[in-house]
C-alpha positions as CSV (number, residue, x, y, z in Angstrom):
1,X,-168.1,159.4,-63.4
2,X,-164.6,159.4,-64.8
3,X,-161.5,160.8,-64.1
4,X,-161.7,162.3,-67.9
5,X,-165.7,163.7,-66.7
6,X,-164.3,165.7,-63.7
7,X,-161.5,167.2,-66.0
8,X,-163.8,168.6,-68.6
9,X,-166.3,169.7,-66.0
10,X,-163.7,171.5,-64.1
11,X,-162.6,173.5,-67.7
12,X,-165.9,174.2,-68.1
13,X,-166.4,176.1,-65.0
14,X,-163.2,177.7,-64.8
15,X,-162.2,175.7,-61.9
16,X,-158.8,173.9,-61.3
17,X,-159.2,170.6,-59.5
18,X,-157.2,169.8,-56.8
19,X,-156.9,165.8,-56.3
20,X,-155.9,164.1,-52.8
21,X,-155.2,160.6,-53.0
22,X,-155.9,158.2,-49.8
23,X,-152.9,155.8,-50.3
24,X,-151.4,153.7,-47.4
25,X,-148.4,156.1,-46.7
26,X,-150.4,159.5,-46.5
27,X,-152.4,161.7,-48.4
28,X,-150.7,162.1,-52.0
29,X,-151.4,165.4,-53.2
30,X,-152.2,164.4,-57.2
31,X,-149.7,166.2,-59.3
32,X,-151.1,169.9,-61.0
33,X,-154.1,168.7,-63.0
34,X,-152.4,171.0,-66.0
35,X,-148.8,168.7,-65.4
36,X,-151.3,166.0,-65.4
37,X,-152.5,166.0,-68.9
38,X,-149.7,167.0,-70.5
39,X,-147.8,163.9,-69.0
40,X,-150.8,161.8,-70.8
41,X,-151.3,163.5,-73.9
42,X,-146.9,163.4,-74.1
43,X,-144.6,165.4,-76.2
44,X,-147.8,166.0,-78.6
45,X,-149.5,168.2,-76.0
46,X,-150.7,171.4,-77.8
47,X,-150.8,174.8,-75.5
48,X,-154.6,174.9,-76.1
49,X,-154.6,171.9,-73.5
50,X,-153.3,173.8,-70.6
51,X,-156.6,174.7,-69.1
52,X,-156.3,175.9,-65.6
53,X,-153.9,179.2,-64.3
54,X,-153.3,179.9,-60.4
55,X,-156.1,182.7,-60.5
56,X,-158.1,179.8,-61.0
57,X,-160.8,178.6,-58.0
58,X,-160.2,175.2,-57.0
59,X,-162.3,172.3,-56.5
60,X,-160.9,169.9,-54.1
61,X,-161.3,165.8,-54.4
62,X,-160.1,162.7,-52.4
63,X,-160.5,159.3,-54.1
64,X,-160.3,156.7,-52.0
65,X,-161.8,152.9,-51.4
66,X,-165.4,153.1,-50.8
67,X,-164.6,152.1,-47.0
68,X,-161.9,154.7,-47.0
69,X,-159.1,152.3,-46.4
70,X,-156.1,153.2,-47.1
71,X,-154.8,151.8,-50.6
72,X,-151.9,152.0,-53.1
73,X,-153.8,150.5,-56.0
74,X,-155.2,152.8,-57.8
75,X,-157.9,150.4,-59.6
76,X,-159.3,150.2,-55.8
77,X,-160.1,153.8,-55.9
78,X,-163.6,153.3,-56.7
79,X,-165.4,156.5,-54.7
80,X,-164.9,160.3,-54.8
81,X,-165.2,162.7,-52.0
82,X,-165.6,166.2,-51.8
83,X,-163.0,167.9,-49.3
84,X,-164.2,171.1,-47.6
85,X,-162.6,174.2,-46.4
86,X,-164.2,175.2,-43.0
87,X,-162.8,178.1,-40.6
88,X,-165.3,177.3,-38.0
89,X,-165.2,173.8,-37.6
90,X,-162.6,172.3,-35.2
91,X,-161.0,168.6,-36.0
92,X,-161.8,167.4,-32.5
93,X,-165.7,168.6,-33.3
94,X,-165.5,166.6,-36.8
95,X,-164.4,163.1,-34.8
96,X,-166.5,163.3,-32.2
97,X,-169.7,164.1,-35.1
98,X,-168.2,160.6,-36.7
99,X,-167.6,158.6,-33.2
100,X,-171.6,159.7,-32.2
101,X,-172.6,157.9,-35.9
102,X,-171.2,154.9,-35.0
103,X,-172.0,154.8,-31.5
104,X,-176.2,155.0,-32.8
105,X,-175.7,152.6,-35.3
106,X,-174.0,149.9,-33.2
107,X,-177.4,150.4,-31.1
108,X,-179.7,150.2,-34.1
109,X,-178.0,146.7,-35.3
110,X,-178.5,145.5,-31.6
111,X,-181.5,146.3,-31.3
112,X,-182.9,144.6,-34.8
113,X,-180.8,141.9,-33.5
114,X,-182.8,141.5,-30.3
115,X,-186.0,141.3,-31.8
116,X,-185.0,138.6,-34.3
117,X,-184.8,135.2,-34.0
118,X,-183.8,133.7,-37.5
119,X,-180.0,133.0,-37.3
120,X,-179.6,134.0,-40.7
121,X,-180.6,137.6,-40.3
122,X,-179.2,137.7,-37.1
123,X,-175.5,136.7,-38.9
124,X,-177.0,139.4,-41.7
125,X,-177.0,142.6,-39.3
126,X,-173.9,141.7,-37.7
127,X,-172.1,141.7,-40.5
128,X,-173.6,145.0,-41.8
129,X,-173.2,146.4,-38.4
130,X,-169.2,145.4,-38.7
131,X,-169.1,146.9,-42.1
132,X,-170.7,150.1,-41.4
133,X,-168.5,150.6,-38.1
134,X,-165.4,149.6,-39.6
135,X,-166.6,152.2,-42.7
136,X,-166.6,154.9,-39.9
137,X,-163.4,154.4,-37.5
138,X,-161.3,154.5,-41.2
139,X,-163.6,157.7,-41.7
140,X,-162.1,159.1,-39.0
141,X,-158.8,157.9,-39.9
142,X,-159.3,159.2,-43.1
143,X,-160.5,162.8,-42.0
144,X,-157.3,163.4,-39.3
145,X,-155.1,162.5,-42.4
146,X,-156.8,164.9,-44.8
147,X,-157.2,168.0,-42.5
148,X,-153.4,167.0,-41.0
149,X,-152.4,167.1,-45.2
150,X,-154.3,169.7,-46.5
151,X,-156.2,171.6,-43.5
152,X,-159.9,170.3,-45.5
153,X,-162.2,168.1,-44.3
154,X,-164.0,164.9,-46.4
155,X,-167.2,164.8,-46.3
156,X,-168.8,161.7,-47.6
157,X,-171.3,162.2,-50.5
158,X,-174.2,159.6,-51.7
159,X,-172.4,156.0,-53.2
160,X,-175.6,155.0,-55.6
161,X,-172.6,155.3,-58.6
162,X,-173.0,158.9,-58.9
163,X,-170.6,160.3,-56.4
164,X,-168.2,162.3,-59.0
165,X,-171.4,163.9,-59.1
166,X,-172.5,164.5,-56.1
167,X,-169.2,165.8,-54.8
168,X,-169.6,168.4,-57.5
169,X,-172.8,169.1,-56.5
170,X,-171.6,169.8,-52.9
171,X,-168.3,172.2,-53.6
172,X,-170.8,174.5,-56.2
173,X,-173.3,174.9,-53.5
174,X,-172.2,176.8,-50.3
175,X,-175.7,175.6,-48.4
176,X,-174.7,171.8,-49.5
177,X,-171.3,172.3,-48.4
178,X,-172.4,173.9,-44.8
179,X,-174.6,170.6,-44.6
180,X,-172.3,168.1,-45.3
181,X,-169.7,169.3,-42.3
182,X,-172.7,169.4,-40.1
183,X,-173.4,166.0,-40.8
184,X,-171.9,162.3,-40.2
185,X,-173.1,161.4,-43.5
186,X,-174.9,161.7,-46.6
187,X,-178.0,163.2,-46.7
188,X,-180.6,161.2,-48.2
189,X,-181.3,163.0,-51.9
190,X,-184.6,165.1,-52.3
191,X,-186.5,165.2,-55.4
192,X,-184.9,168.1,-56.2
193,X,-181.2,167.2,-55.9
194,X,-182.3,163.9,-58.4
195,X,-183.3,166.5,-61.1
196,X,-180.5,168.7,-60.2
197,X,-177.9,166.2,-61.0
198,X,-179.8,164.6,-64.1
199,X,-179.4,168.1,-65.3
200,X,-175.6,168.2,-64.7
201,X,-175.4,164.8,-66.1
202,X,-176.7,166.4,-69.4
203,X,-175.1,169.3,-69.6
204,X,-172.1,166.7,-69.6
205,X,-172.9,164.7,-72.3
206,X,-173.6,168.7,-74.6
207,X,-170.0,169.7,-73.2
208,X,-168.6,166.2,-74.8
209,X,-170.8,167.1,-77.8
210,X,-168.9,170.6,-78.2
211,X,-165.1,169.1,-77.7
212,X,-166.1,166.0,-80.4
213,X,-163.9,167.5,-82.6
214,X,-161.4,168.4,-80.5
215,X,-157.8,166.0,-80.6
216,X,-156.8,166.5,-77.0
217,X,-160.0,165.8,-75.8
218,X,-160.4,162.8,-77.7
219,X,-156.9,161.3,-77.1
220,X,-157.6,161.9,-73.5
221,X,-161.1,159.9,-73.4
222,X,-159.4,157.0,-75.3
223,X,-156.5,156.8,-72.7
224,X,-158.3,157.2,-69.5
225,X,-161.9,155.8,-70.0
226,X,-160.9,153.0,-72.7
227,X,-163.2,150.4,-71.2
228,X,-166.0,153.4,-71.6
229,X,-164.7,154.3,-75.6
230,X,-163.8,150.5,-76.5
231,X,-166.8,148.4,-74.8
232,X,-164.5,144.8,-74.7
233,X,-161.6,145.7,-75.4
234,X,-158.9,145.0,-71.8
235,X,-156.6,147.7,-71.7
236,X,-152.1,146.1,-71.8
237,X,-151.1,145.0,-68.7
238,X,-154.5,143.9,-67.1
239,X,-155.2,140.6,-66.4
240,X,-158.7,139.2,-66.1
241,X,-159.4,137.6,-63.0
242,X,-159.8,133.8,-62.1
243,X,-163.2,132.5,-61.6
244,X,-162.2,130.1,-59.7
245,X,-160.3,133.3,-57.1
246,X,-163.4,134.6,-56.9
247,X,-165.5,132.0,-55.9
248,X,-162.9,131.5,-53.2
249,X,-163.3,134.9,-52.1
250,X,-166.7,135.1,-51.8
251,X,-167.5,131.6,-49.9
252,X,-167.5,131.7,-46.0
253,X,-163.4,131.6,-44.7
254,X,-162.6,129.9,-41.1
255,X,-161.4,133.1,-40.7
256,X,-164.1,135.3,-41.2
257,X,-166.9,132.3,-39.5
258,X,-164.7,132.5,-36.6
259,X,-165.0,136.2,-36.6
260,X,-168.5,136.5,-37.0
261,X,-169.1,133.8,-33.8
262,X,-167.3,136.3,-31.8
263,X,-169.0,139.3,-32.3
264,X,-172.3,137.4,-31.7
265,X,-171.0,135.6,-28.9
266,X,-169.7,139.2,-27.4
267,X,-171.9,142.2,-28.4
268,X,-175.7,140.1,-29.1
269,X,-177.7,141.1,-25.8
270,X,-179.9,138.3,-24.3
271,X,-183.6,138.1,-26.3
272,X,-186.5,139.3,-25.0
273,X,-189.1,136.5,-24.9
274,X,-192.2,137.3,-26.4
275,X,-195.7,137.2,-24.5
276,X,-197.9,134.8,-24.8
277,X,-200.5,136.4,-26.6
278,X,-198.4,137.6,-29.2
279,X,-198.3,133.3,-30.8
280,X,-201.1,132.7,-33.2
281,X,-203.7,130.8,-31.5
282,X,-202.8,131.5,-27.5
283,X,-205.6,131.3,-25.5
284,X,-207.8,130.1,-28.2
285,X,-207.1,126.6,-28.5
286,X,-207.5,124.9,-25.1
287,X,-206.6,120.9,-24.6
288,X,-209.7,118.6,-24.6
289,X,-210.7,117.1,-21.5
290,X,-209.7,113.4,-21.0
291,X,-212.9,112.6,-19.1
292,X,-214.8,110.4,-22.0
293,X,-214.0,109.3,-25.8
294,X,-214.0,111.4,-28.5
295,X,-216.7,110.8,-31.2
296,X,-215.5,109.3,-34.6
297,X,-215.9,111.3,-37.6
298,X,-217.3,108.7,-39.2
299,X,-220.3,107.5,-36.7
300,X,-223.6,109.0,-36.9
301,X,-225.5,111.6,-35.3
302,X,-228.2,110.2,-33.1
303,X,-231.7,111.4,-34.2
304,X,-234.2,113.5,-32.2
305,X,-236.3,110.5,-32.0
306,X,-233.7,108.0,-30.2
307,X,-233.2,110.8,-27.7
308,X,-235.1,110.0,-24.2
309,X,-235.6,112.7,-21.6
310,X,-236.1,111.8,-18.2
311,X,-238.7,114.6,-16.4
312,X,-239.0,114.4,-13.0
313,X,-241.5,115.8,-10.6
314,X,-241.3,119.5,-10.2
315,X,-242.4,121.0,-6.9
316,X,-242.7,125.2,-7.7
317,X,-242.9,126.8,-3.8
318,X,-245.0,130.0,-4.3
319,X,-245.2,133.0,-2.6
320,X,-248.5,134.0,-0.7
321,X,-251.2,134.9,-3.5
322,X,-249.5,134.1,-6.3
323,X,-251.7,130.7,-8.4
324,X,-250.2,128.3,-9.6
325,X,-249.9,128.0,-13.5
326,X,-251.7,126.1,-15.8
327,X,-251.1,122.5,-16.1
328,X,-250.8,123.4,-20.1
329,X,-248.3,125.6,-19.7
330,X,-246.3,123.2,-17.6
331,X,-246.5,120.5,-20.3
332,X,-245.4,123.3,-23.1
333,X,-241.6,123.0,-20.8
């Protein structure tokens, strides 16, 4: 969802957005959306385009880096988050919601890693379990900055590619909202919330339908979504990246091996060795005794005829008046 989207939207529903913006100094406070978009569409602007008055609700979003560092580049400001007002919750409550979250999933990567014993999904889980607890200390970071800025708290919506949307979702809804700040993190989305926001997606696309023929509208799209309006086409001043810097970036740096031997030298618990029975085959196959030679797979059987018994007087003790069996029957053993 684009800047552009969450302008429109926010006409449509008579709301004036309110944009934080996470940058390595403080929280910026986005310039009046109204200011905004007459700076864009310059001297041209018509009055028509000023959208938003201070009787106006507000709506109010933090873009930030999907790890919520701190940046200054605003290309790197790739995930929107929905900033709630709350007169209940305390700040010390909200960090300590955050610090429990990454407390339970340092334990869960632990214990996946002591129950594993390829190396290559143990080096797997510790680098997801350093992503996702680095994710939440700048979380936390991220919240003390916002609430210290603007007295709101972020609350982290779902990052499938629709969180414009999902933030949206949360600040229309007061039982969404009331979730998110009792939470650590996203909820996982029901059925319902999937067809909820397919049905904001299209009522999206209709409200682009019904400005098609507006000029403001359309000179804004073209500026601020022109890799959207002009598939190809780099917008002046952008350079495309080397190949040859990202393939650097990507392979495995001393740096970050290094790292990675650390945390599995320091934070991996010992294994727990598994019991016997649990390898294919224990207890089954047992080592042949060493007493004679084996026979040959390739020498014969011997036949019931070359086989000799040896039967050797039987003396049967009997008990008083008990006869003796038949010779016959005798034989017939």
């Amino acid at each position: 969802m684009e800047l552009v989207d969450v302008l429109l939207w926010c006409q449509r529903l008579a709301v004036k957005p309110v944009f934080l913006l996470n940058t390595e100094a403080d929280i910026q406070d986005a310039e009046p959306a109204d200011e905004y978009v007459s700076k864009v569409l310059g001297p041209d602007c018509p009055a028509s385009a000023h959208w938003w008055d201070d009787s106006c609700a507000t709506f109010a979003f933090a873009l930030t880096r999907r790890d919520f560092r701190a940046s200054d580049d605003p290309c790197a400001w790739n995930h929107w988050v929905a900033c709630l007002p709350s007169s209940e919750l305390k700040l010390a409550d909200r960090i300590l919601l955050l610090q429990g979250e990454g407390e339970r999933l340092s334990r869960f990567y632990l214990e996946q890693v002591q129950h594993t014993e390829d190396e290559t999904v143990v080096e797997s889980l510790l680098t997801e379990k350093e992503h996702a607890t680095d994710r939440l200390n700048n979380l936390q970071k991220f919240t003390r900055r916002v609430h210290s800025s603007s007295g709101l708290f972020p609350c982290d919506v779902g990052a499938d590619g629709n969180c414009g949307l999902w933030a949206f979702m949360s600040l229309m809804c007061q039982a969404r909202m009331e979730q998110l700040l009792k939470s650590p993190s996203a909820p996982d989305a029901t059925e319902s919330d999937m067809n909820e926001m397919k049905s904001l997606r299209q009522q999206l696309s209709f409200a682009w339908l019904s400005v098609a023929s507006d000029e403001s509208w359309g000179k804004l799209y073209g500026l601020m979504a022109s890799d959207v309006a002009n598939p190809g086409v780099r917008a002046e001043g952008v350079d495309k990246p080397d190949k040859d810097d990202l393939v650097e970036k990507m392979e495995m740096t001393p740096e970050r091996k290094q790292r990675l031997e650390s945390v599995y030298k320091n934070f991996t618990p010992p294994r727990v060795p598994k019991p016997s029975h649990a390898r294919p085959g224990a207890g089954l196959v047992r080592p042949r005794l060493a007493d004679g030679p084996a026979l040959p797979l390739s020498k014969t059987l011997p036949t019931s005829a070359s086989i000799q018994t040896e039967v050797k007087d039987v003396k049967v003790k009997l008990e008083p008046g008990v006869s003796a069996p038949k010779q016959g029957i005798l034989e017939a053993f």
